[in-house]
N, C-alpha and C positions, 0 to 999 in steps of 0.2 A: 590456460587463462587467455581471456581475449587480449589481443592487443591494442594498449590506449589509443585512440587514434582522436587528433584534435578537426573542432573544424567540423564535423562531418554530422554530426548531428547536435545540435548547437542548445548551449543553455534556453536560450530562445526560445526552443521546437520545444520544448517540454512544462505542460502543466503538471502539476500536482496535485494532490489528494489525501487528505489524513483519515483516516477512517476511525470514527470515534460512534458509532452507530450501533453497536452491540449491544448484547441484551445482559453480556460480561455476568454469565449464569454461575459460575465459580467464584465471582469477585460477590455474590452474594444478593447480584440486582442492581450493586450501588452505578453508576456514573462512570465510567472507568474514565477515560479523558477525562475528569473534575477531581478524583485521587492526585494528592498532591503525591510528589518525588521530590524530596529534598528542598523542599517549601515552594515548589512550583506547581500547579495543575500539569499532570502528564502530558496533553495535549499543546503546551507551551512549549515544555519540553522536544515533541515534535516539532513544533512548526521551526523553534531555531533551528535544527538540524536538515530539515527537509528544505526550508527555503532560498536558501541561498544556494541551492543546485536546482532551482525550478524558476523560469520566467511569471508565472501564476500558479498561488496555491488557494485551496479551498478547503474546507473541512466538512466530510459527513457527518452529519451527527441528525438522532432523530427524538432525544430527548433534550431540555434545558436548554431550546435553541437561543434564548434568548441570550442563556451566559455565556454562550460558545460564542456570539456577536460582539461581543465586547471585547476578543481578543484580535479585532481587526482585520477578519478577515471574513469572505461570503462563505456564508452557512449553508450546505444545501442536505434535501430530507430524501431517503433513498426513494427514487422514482417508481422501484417494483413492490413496494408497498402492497398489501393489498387492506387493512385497517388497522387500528393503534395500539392491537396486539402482538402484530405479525414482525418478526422478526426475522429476514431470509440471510443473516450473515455477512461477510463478505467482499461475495461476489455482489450483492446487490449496493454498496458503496461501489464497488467496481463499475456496475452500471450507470448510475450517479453521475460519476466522474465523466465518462464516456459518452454521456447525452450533453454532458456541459464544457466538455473538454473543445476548446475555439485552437489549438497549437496540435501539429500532426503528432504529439507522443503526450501517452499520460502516464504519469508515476504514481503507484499506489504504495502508501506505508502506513501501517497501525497507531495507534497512540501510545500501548505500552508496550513498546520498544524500546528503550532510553536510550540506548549506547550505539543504534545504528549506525553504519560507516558516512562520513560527511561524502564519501566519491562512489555513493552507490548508484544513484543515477546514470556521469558519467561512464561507471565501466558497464552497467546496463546498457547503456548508449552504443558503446563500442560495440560489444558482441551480437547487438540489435540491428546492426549497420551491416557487420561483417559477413552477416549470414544472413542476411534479408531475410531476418524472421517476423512476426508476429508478433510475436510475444519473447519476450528475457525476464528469467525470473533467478531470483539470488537463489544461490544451494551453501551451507556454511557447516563444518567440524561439528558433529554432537561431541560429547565426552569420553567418545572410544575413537574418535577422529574420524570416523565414515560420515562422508558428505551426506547432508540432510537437506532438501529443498526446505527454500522458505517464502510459500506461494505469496503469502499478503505482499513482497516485497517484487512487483514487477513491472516494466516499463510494455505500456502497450502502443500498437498504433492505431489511432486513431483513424488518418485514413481520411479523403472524402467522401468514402460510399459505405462506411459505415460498418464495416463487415462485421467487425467484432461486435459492435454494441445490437445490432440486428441479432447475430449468434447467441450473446447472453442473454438478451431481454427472453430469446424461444430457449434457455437452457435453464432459466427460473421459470419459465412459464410451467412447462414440464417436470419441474421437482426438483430438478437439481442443486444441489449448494457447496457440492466440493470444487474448491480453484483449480486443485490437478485434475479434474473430471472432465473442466471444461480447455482449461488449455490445451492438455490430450490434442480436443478437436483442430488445432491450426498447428503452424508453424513457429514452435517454440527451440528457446534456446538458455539452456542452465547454466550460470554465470560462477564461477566459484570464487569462494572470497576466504582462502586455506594460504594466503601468501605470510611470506615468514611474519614481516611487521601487520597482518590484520589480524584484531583482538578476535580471541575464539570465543568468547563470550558478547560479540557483538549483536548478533540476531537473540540472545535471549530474552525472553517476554515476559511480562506479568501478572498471571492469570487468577492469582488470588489473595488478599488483602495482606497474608502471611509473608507472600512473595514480595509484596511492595511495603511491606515493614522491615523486612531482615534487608 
């Protein structure tokens, strides 16, 4: 586990990014960010969690931008688009984030995630410092307890030249859309969140309308 270290990269340095932009082909088509969670839109659910460990948040989203506006925050439409069909996942909110990201780190997290750790950032932060990486991405306990990365969940740098957001913009250009495919390409670091007091059901998601019923 990395070690906390305060100070060193600073709530400040870090935007955020909810990524609400999916095509959520399991969930049936609907809106995934607009699925309430316990009488709240899942993407509310988000932002309380995410934003109070980010200087500036913003939300992807590329449908219903209007409703997404109303929860107070800038709305922004994934940049690698190519027309109003095209859906590239992901890493293209990743991109998004990274053309608009104005603070040297950006934090990327999903909308149905509910239970995400409040100090993911933070220990992202740490391990991103300590090993002057690139990229920190969460890894968390499946249900046989073998560490599982969990891509959507990672702090990048932003950087003033660009590197990563240059890197992705030519890693969709090309085809690509897996998050390990492209982190692969730099200098990453896997952050574990297997400590006694972190819930092991923290990173789990909700990919289909059954899952966000029960």
């Amino acid at each position: 586990m990395a070690k906390l270290v305060e100070n060193l990269i600073k709530k400040s340095d870090i935007s955020g990014i909810i990524l609400a932009g999916g095509r959520a082909s399991r969930m049936g088509g609907v809106d995934k960010g607009l699925q309430l969670f316990k009488g709240a839109p899942l993407v509310a659910n988000a932002i309380a969690r995410l934003q109070p460990q980010v200087a500036h948040l913003n939300i992807s989203a590329n449908r219903n931008v209007d409703t997404y506006k109303t929860f107070g925050l800038p709305v922004l439409t994934d940049v690698a688009r190519l027309d109003a069909d095209d859906f590239q996942g992901p890493l293209a909110g990743f991109l998004t984030g990274l053309e608009n990201c104005t603070t040297p780190y950006l934090m990327t997290a999903p909308c149905d995630t509910p239970y995400f750790p409040m100090d993911v950032a933070q220990r992202l932060a740490s391990a991103l410092f300590e090993t002057e990486a690139d990229i920190a991405m969460a890894c968390s306990p499946d249900e046989t307890g073998k560490l599982c990365n969990q891509p959507v969940f990672c702090l990048l740098k932003c950087g003033k030249k660009r590197e990563l957001a240059d890197s992705l913009r030519q890693f969709l250009a090309q085809g690509g859309r897996k998050i390990g495919a492209w982190t692969a390409l730099h200098k990453q670091v896997k952050v574990s969140f297997n400590l006694p007091l972190d819930d092991p059901q923290a990173f789990a998601n909700l990919n289909t309308l059954a899952e966000l019923h029960t």
